[in-house]
N, C-alpha and C positions, 0 to 999 in steps of 0.2 A: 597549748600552755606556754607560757611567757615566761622567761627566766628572771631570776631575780635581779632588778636594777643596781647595774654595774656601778652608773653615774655616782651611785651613793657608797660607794665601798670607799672611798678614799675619807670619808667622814669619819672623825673622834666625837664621841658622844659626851656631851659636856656637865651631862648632871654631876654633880659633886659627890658622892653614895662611899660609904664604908668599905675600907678594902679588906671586907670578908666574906669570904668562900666556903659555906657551912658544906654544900655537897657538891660534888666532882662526879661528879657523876658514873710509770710508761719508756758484693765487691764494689766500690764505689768506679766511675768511668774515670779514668783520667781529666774531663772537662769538669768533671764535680767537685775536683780537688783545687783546696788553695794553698800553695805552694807559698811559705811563710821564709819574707826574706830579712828579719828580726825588727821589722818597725814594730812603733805602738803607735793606736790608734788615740787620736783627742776625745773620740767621744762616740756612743752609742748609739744606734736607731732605737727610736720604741721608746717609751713611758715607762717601762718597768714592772708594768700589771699582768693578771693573768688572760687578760683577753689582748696586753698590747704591751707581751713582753718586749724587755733589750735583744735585738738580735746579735746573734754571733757570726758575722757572714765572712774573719778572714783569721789569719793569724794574727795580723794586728788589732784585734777587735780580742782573739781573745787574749795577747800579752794585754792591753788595756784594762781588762776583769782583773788581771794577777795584779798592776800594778793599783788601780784602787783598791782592793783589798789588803794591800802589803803598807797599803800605806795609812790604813786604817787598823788604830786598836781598841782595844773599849769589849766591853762585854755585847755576847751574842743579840741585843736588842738594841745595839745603840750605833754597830756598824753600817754603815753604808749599804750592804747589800740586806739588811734583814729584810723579810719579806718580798723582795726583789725576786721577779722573775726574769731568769733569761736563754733563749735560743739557741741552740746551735743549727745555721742554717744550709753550712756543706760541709765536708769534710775537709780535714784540715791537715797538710803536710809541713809538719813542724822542722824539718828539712835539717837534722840532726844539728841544729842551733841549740844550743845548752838553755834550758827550760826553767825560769825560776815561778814555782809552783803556784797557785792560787791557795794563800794564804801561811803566814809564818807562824803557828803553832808550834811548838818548843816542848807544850808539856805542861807550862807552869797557870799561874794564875790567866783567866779569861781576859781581866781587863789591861795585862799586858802583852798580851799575843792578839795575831793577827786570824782572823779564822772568815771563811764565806758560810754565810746566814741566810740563803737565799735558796731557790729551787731554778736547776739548772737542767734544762730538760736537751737533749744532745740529739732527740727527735731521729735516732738511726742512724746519724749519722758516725765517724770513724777520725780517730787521729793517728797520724803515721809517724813513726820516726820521731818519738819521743826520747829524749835525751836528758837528764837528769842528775843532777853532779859532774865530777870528771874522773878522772883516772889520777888523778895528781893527789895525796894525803893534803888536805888544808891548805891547798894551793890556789882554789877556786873562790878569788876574793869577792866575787858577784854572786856567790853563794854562802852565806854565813851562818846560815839557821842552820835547824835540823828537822824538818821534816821533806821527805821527798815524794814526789810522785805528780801528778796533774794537778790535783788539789793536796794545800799542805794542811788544812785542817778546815772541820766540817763541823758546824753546831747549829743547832735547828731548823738546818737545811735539808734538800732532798739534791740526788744526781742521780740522774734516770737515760735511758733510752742512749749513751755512747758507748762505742768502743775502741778500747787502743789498742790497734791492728799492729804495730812493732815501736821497738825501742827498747833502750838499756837504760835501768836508773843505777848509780854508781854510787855506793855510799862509802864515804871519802874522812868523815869524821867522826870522833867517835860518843856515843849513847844516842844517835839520831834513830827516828822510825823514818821508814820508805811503806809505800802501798801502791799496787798496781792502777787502782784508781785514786784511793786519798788515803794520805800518812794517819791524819789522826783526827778519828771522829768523838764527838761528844753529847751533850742530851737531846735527844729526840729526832735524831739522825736517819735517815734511809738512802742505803745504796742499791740503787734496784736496776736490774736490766740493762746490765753493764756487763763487758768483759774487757779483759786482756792480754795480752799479747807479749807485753812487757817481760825482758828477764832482769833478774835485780843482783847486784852483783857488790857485795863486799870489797872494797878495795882498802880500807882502812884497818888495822888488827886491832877492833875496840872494840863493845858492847855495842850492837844494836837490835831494833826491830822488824820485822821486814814480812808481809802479807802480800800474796796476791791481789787481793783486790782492796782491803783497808790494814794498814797498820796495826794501829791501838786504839782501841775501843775505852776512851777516859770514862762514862760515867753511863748514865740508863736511857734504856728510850733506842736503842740504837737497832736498825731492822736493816738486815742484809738480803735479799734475797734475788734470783735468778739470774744466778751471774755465774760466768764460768770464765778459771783461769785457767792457760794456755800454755804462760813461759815457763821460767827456770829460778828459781832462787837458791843463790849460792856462795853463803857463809862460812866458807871450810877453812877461810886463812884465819885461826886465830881469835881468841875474843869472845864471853860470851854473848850468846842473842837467843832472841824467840823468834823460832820462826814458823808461817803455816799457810798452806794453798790459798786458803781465804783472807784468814784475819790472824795475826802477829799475837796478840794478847790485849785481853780483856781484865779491866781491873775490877776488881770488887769495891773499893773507893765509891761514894755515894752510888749505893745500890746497883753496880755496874750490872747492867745487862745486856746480851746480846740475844736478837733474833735471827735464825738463819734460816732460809727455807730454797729450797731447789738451785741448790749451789754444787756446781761441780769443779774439783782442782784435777786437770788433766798435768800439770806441772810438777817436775822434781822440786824436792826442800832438803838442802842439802845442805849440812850443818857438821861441826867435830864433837869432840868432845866436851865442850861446851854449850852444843847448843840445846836449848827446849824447844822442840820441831813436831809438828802434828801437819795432816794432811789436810786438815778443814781450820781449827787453830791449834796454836802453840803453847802458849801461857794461858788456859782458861782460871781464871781467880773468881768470874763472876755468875751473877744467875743466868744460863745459857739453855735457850729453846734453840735444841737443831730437828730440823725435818727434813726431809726428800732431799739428804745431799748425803754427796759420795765423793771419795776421792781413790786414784790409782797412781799417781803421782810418787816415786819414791821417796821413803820418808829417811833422813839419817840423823841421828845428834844422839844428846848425852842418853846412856843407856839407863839410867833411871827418869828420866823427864820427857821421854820419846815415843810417841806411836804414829800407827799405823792414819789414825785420824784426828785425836787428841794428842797434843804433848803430857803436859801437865795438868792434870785434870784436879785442882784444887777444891773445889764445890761442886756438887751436886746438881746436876742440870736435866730437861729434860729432852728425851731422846727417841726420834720417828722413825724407823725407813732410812737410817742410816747403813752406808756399806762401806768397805775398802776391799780394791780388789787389788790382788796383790801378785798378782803372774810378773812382774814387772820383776820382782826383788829376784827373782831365781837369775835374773840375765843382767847385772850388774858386778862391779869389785868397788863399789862405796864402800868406806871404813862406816861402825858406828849404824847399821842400821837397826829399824825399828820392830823390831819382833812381835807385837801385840796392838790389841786396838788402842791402847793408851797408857800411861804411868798416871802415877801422883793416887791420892789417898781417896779421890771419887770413883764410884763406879760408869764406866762408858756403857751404854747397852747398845752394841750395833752386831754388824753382819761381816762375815768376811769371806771373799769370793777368790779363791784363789786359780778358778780356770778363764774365764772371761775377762774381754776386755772389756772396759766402761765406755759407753756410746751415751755421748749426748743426744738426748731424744728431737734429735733436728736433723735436714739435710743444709741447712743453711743457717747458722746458728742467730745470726740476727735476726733475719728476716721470718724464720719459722718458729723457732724455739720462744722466743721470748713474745711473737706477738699472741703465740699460742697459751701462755699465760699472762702474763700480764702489762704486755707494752705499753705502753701511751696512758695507761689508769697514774693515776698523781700518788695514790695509795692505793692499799687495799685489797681485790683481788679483782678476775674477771674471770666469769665460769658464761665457756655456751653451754648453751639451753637447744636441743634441737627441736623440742617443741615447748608452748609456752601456755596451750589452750588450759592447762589447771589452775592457772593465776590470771587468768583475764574472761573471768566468765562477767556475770550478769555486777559484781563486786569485784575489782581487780584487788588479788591479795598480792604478796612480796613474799620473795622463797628469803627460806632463812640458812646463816650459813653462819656456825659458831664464831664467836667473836666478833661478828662482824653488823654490817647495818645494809640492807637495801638502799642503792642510789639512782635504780633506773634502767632500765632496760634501755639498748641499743641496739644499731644494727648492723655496728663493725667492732673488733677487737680491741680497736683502740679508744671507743668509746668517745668518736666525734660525732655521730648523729645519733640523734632518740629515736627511737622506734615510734611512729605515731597513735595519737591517741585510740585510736580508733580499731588498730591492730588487733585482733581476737586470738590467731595462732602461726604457726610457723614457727620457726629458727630465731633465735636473739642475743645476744650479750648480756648478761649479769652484769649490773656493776656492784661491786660490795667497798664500803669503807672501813674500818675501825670503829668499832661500837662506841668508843670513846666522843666522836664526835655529836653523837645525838644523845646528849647526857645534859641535865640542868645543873645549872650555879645561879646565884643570888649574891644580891647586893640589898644594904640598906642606908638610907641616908647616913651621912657621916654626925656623930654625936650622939646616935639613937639609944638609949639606956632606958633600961624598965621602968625608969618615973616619965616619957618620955611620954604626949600627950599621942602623937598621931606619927609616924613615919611612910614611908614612901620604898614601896617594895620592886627592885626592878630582877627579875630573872632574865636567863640571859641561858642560851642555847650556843652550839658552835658548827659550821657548816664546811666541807670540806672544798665545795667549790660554789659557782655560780650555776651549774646544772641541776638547775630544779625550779619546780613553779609557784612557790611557796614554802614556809616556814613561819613554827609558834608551836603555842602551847593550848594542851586541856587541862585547865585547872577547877580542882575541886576545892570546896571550903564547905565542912559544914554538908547542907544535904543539896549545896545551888553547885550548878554545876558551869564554867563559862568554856563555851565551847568553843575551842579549835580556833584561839586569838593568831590569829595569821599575819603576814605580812611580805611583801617583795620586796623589804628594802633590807639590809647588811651594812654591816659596819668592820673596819678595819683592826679597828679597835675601840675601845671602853678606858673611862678615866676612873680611878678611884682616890680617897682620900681618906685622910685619916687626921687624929689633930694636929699632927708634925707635920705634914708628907702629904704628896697625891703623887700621883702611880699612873702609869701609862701601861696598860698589858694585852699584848696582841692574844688571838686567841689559842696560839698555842702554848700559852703558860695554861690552858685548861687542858686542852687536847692537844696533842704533838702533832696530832694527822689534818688537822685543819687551820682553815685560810679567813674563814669571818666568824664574824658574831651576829647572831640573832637574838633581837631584845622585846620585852612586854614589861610595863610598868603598873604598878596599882599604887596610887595615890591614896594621900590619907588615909592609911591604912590605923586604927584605932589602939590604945593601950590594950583595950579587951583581947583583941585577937594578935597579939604577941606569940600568946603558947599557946596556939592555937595552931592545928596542921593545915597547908597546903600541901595537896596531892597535885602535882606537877604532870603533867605529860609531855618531853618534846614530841615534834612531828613535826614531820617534811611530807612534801606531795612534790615525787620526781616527774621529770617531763611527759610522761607519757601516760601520767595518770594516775597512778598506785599512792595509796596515802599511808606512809609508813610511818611507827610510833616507834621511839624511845623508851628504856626503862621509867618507870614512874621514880618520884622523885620524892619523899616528905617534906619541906620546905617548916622549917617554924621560926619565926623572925628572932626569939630570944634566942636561940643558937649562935648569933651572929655577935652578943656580947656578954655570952654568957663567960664569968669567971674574970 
C-alpha cells in the first residue's frame, strides 16, 4: 500500500464553496548534548512539513524558534509557525543562560499575543539547565512578559516526546503564569509525553499561576496526557496564586476544558494562605476529564481552596483511577496543608492511599514509561496487541477502542513502520486517533439559495496524518449507492466564501487532532435534490490493509442556508 501523496499536501483548493458546516462530525551521553553558548541561529533546516520537518539540532536553533515566534502576533492561524512542524534533534544544554520562552502569551486577546501553533515533536530527547526569569523583582529588562517556561504560550499546537531533565523558572512579576513545559495553553492543545524536572519558584510577592507541566488552561480542546512532574513549586512568600503538580488552573471561558490522562505529579505545591494548590490542578473552573493520574506530591495553600488533588473544584468533572497518596504529609512542618481530596462546591471522586509510595510504572521514565503508552503517536493512543489473528482473517476487521478511530497496525511503539500487508498474526501496535478525525463536513457553492437552479456539492473528510493508503467516502442518495469514492491525494487546506468574505481553514478548525483534508465533489447537483438526504460514509484504508469507516453522516444541501 502506497501512502498518500505528500507532493500534494501543500495545495489550497480553489473552488469558491459557501463557508458552511452543516455537520462536524509521541540519560543522554555527554556527546549527544549541545551545550548552548546564547547565540541565535539565522535559519532552520528542513521545509517545515510532516515528512521534512524544521530541525532543532542546537541551542541556537532553538533560541531562533523563540525569537520568530516572539516576533510574531496575529491569531493562532496567521502565525508563522501554524502547521509547522519541528525536531528536536539532541539534547540541549541551555547552560543556565536566562531563557526567554517560545512565545509571549500574557493572557489577553490572540491577535495581540505571541503564542507557537505548530507541533514540536522533541523525539526523546532532554533540555538541561533551564533558567527562566531571575532572582531580581522587575529587574529583568530582556524579560517583560508574563508567561514562563519553554514555551510561553500554546494554541492549536501539540509538544510531544521532550524532557526538561533540570532548571529553575523564577517568577519575578507579578499576575504572570509559569509551566513546567508551557505557561499557557489554548484551543485544541496537546501536551503529551513530556516531563520535568524543573522547580518553579516565586520570587515576587504578587498573584501568580504556576503548574508543573502547563500553566493555564485558556479555553477547550486542551489534552494533557503522560507526563510526569518531578520538581518543586514554591509560592509561600506572599500573594495570591493557583497552584498544581500538573496544571495551574483551568478557565471555564469559552467552554474551557481540560483532558488528563496518565499524569503523575511526584513534586511539592507549596503555597500560604493564599494560595488555591491541588496535586494534579489548582483552580479547576472548567469541564475536566481526569483518568489514570495520581499525585503524592505535598499539597499546602488556602484551607478552604486546597487539596490533596484538586484545589478548587468549581464544576463538575469527570473522574477515572484517580489517587493521592499521602504517607508524605505525616513527615513534613509545612503551614496550611491540604486535608482532603479537594475544596470548592464540586464533587472530586478519587482514592486516597495513605501507606504507599506512588511508583511510576517505568524503570526509565522516558524510555519505558512513555513509549509503553504512547510515544512517538502525533495523537491519540497506541495499545499492543500480542496477537492480532482475530482481525486479520480472510476480511481484515479494525479493533475498536472508545472514542477513538483505527489508523493501522504497526510493528513498533512508536508507530514508524506498518506491519505488512500480508501479515495474518503475531504481536503488533494499534494506532488509534480521535474519532473526531474521520467525521464529514460539507460545503456548497457560494450564493446557493433554494431558487437556486443546480449547485455543486463538495464533502470534505479530515486525516490525522499521511499514514495510510487511501481515503473517501460511501455515499448513499436515494436507493444508488456510490461506492467507496477514494483517493491519495490531501490538501492542506480548503478555501471557502461567502458574499463578503473567503476564508482559508486548515483542517483543524474541524478536527483539533488532525493535519489534512480529504475532499469529493458532486457537481450539478439539482434544485430537486436540495432536501434530499446524503448518507455519507468517511473511510480510510490504513497501510496494512484494514478498511475502516467513520460515523455515517446525513448531508442535505438546504441545511447549509436554511434561515
Amino acid at each position: 500500500m502506497k501512502k498518500l501523496i505528500s507532493c500534494l499536501m501543500v495545495l489550497t483548493l480553489l473552488i469558491s464553496m459557501a463557508s458552511v458546516f452543516a455537520i462536524t462530525g509521541t540519560a543522554a551521553q555527554s556527546s549527544d548534548i549541545d551545550i548552548w553558548d546564547g547565540s541565535v541561529s539565522t535559519s532552520l533546516s528542513g521545509s517545515g512539513t510532516a515528512n521534512d520537518p524544521y530541525l532543532i539540532q542546537s541551542g541556537a536553533d532553538l533560541a531562533y524558534l523563540s525569537q520568530e515566534v516572539n516576533n510574531n502576533t496575529g491569531d493562532w492561524n496567521t502565525v508563522s509557525t501554524y502547521n509547522k512542524y519541528y525536531k528536536l534533534t539532541k539534547s540541549i544544554d541551555l547552560n543556565n543562560i536566562e531563557w526567554t520562552p517560545i512565545g509571549k502569551d500574557y493572557g489577553g486577546a490572540l491577535a495581540s499575543v505571541s503564542v507557537f501553533s505548530g507541533f514540536f515533536d522533541g523525539d526523546g530527547h532532554r533540555i538541561y539547565n533551564l533558567i527562566c526569569g531571575s532572582t531580581d523583582e522587575d529587574t529583568n529588562t530582556a524579560y517583560t512578559y508574563t508567561s514562563y517556561g519553554l514555551f510561553g504560550g500554546l494554541c492549536y499546537g501539540k509538544i510531544l516526546n521532550v524532557g526538561i531533565e533540570s532548571g529553575t523558572i523564577y517568577i519575578n512579576n507579578d499576575g504572570p503564569s509559569a509551566g513546567g513545559i508551557v505557561a499557557r495553553v489554548r484551543v485544541n492543545t496537546t501536551v503529551s509525553n513530556c516531563y520535568s524536572k524543573v522547580n518553579i519558584v516565586r520570587v515576587y510577592e504578587g498573584a501568580c499561576n504556576a503548574g508543573g507541566i502547563v500553566g493555564v488552561n485558556h479555553s477547550h480542546g486542551v489534552t494533557i496526557e503522560n507526563c510526569v512532574y518531578y520538581g518543586s513549586i514554591n509560592c509561600s512568600n506572599g500573594g495570591t496564586s493557583s497552584i498544581g503538580g500538573i496544571c495551574a488552573y483551568t478557565y471555564a471561558n469559552n467552554s474551557g476544558s481540560i483532558t488528563m490522562s496518565n499524569c503523575y505529579n511526584l513534586g511539592d505545591v507549596i503555597g500560604n494562605a493564599g494560595a488555591t494548590a491541588g496535586g494534579l490542578i489548582g483552580n479547576n473552573a472548567g469541564t475536566t476529564k481526569i483518568s489514570n493520574s495520581h499525585s503524592s506530591g505535598v499539597v499546602s495553600g488556602i484551607e478552604t481552596a486546597s487539596g490533596y488533588l484538586i484545589g478548587n473544584a468549581i464544576t463538575t468533572g469527570t473522574y477515572a483511577n484517580i489517587v493521592a497518596y499521602t504517607s508524605g504529609y505525616a513527615n513534613t512542618a509545612l503551614e496550611y496543608l491540604a486535608t482532603k481530596v479537594s475544596c470548592g462546591s464540586a464533587t472530586v471522586t478519587a482514592t486516597i492511599n495513605t501507606t504507599d509510595t506512588l511508583v511510576v510504572p517505568t524503570e526509565s521514565i522516558f524510555e519505558d514509561f512513555l513509549v509503553a503508552t504512547t510515544y512517538g503517536a502525533t495523537l491519540g493512543a497506541v495499545e499492543k496487541y500480542d496477537d492480532i489473528t482475530e482481525y486479520r482473517g480472510e476480511t481484515y476487521t479494525a479493533p475498536v477502542k472508545d472514542g477513538f478511530v483505527f489508523a493501522g497496525w504497526f510493528i513498533d511503539a512508536r508507530c514508524t513502520t506498518a506491519l505488512g500487508a500480508d501479515v495474518k498474526d503475531g504481536a503488533a501496535y494499534a494506532k488509534f486517533v480521535d474519532a473526531d478525525a474521520l467525521t464529514v463536513n460539507f460545503q456548497v457553492t457560494a450564493g446557493t439559495t433554494a431558487e437556486s437552479e443546480t449547485t455543486n456539492l463538495r464533502l470534505l473528510t479530515t486525516v490525522e496524518s499521511t499514514d495510510l493508503a487511501c481515503v473517501g467516502f460511501i455515499i448513499t442518495y436515494g436507493e444508488k449507492t456510490l461506492d467507496a469514492k477514494l483517493s491519495t491525494t490531501v490538501y492542506k487546506s480548503v478555501k471557502g466564501s461567502t458574499a463578503a468574505d473567503t476564508f482559508t481553514y486548515g483542517p483543524q478548525y474541524f478536527s483539533g487532532v488532525s493535519e489534512y483534508f480529504a475532499t469529493y465533489s458532486i457537481t450539478d447537483v439539482p434544485t430537486v435534490a436540495f432536501d434530499q438526504t446524503f448518507t455519507v460514509v468517511p473511510t480510510w484504508t490504513t497501510l496494512d490493509g484494514t478498511v475502516v469507516e467513520g460515523a455515517a453522516a446525513n448531508v442535505v444541501i438546504s441545511d447549509s442556508f436554511a434561515g
